[in-house]
N, C-alpha and C positions, 0 to 999 in steps of 0.2 A: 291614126290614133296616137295621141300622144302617151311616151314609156313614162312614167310616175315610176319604176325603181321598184315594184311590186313585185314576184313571182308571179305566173300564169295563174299555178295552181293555189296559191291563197287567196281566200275569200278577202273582197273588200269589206268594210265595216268598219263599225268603229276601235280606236283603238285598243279601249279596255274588254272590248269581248273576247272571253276566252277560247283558246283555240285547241281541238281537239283530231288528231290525224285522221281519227273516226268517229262517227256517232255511236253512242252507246246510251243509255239509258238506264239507272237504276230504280228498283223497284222501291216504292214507300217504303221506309220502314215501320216495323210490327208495332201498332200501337201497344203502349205502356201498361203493365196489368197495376190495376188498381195499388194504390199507396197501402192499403190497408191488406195487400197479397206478394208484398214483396218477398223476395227470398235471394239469401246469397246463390250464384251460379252454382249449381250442382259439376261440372265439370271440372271446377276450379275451388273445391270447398275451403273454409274459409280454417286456415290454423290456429288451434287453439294457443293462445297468450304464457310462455313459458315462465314461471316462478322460480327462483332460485335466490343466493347468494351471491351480490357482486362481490368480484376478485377483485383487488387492486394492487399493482406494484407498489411494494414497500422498496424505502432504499436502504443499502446493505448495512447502515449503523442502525436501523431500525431494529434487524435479526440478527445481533448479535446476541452469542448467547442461548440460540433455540436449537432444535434439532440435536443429530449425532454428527455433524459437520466439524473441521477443527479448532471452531472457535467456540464449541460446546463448554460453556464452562465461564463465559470470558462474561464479567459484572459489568463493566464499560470501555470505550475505547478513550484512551488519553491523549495518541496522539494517532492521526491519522497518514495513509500513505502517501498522498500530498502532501501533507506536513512536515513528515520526515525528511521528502527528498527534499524541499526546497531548503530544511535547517542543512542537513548533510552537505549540500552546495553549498550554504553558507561556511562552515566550518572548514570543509577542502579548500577553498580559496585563503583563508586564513591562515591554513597551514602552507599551502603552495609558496605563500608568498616568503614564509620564513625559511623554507627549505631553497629554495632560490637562490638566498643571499648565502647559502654555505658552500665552502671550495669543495667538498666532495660530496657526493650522493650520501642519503641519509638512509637509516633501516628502518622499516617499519615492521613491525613484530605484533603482530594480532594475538590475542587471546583467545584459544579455542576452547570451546565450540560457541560458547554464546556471541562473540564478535564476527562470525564469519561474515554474515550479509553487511553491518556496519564498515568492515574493513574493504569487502569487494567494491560496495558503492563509492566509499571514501577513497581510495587510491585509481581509482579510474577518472574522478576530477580534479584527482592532483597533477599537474602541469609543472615535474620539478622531477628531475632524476633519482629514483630512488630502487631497493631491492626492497624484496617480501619476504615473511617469513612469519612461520607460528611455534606458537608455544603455549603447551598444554600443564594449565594450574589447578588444581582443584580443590575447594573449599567447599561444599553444599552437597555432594554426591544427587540423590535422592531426594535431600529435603529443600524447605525455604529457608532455613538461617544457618550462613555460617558458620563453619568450626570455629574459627578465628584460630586455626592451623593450616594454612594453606600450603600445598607441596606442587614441585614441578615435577611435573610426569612425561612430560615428552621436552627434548632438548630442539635448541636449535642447530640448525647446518651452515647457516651464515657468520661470518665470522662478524662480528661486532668491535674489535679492538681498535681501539683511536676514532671510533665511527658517531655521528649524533644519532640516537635510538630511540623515535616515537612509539610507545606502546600503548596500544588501541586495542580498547577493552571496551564493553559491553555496558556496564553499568560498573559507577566505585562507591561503595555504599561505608562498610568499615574504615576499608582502607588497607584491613590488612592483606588481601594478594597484591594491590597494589603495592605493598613496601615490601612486597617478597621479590616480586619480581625486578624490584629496582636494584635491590642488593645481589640478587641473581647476575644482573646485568652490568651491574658494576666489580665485578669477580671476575668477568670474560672481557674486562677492559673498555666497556665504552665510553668514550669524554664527555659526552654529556647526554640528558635523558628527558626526555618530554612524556606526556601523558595526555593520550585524547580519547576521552569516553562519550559514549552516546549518551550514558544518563548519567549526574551528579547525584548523588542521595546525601547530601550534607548532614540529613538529621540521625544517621544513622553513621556518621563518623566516629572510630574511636581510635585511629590509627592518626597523628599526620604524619603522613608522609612527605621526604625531602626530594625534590626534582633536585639531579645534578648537572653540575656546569651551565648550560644556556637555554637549560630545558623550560617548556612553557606548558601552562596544563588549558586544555581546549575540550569545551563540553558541549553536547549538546540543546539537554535539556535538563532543567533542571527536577527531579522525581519527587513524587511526593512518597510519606512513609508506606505504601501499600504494595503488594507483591506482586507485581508488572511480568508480562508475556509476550512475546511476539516479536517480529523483528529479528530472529534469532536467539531471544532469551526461552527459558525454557520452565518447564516443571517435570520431572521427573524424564525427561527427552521430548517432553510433547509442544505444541504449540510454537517451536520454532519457525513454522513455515507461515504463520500471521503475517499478512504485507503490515499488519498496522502494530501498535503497543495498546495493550489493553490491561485492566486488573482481575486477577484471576477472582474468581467468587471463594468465601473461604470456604465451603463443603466441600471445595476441590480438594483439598488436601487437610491435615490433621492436627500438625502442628501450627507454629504463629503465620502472622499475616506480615513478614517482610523479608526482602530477600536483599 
């Protein structure tokens, strides 16, 4: 007999019959009870349909402002944490590049406490040799509006004489700690003086102040008249740790709406 390539034990036939290792057989299944007897399976009851309120993610400029969170308090945001850093990188590159061209390293002198986070971000993209240093001014204690007596209350350790002296402040709104600190500065011998604030408040100028020697004044943004938060600025010690700037609502505090 001729081998065809088959196994012994598989049945011949045709191709599409299907093939089972054993016979087995199953039983009819139970006819259908009546359309009009149906009922969901008892073993598997059927869940009742839950009602409620959809939840949705809000995104965080939405809740600003709600809760007992740190931004309880805050009317709008002005300018965002994205925003800030990409201005801040803009303005570091612009000072980088002036500090660059001078024969000796220059001092950068932050205003404390509102400049901290401005001056940390700012001098870590400066690419130009330079020292740090703060200096503690105070004009506002507790409130929103300036004495327009501002004093120096913490000295500096670095010596500034014959030195270029960028002072990196928070916001310059009057003008006048800026012109204290310039002549502050110019007492301890620096040869010339720059000025780089995060916010300009031009409408709220009643100082002008003189940059000396080769000094350049570099800002960020420009503010509008309303009493800003965040970032390191403050009201009464609060709201510094905001990634963003935002305007305080005025039931926040008592007095006027500008700082």
């Amino acid at each position: 007999m001729q081998n065809l390539g088959i196994p012994p034990f598989l049945p011949a036939g045709p191709a599409t019959a299907p093939f089972h290792s054993r016979k087995t057989s199953s039983p009819p299944p139970p006819p259908s009870p009546p359309a009009s007897n149906k009922s969901p399976n008892p073993a598997r009851p059927r869940r009742p349909r839950r009602r409620g309120t959809l939840t949705l993610a809000l995104p965080a400029a939405a809740m600003v402002g709600g809760g007992a969170g740190a931004d309880a308090g805050i009317d709008r945001v002005l300018w965002t944490e994205a925003e800030i850093a990409a201005r801040v990188s803009e303005v570091a590159a612009e000072l980088a590049a002036d500090l660059r061209a001078l024969r000796e390293p220059a001092v950068v002198v932050g205003v404390a406490t509102g400049a901290f986070l401005f001056l940390a971000d700012l001098v870590r993209r400066v690419d130009a040799p330079l020292a740090v240093d703060l200096v503690r001014a105070e004009s506002y204690g507790d409130g929103t509006e300036s004495s327009g007596r501002p004093r120096i209350t913490s000295d500096l350790k670095v010596d500034v004489a014959g030195k270029h002296v960028v002072v990196v402040e928070d916001i310059v709104d009057t003008g006048n700690t800026v012109s204290c600190l310039i002549a502050y500065l110019e007492k301890k011998g620096a040869s010339s003086i720059s000025v780089c604030t995060f916010l300009d408040k031009p409408a709220r100028r009643t100082a002008n102040f003189q940059l000396v020697g080769d000094g350049k004044f570099y800002r960020g943004f420009e503010c509008p008249d309303s009493f800003v938060v965040g970032y390191g600025m403050d009201y009464a010690e609060l709201y510094r740790n905001l990634p963003y700037v935002g305007v305080l609502k005025a039931e926040m505090y008592k007095k006027d709406t500008s700082n």
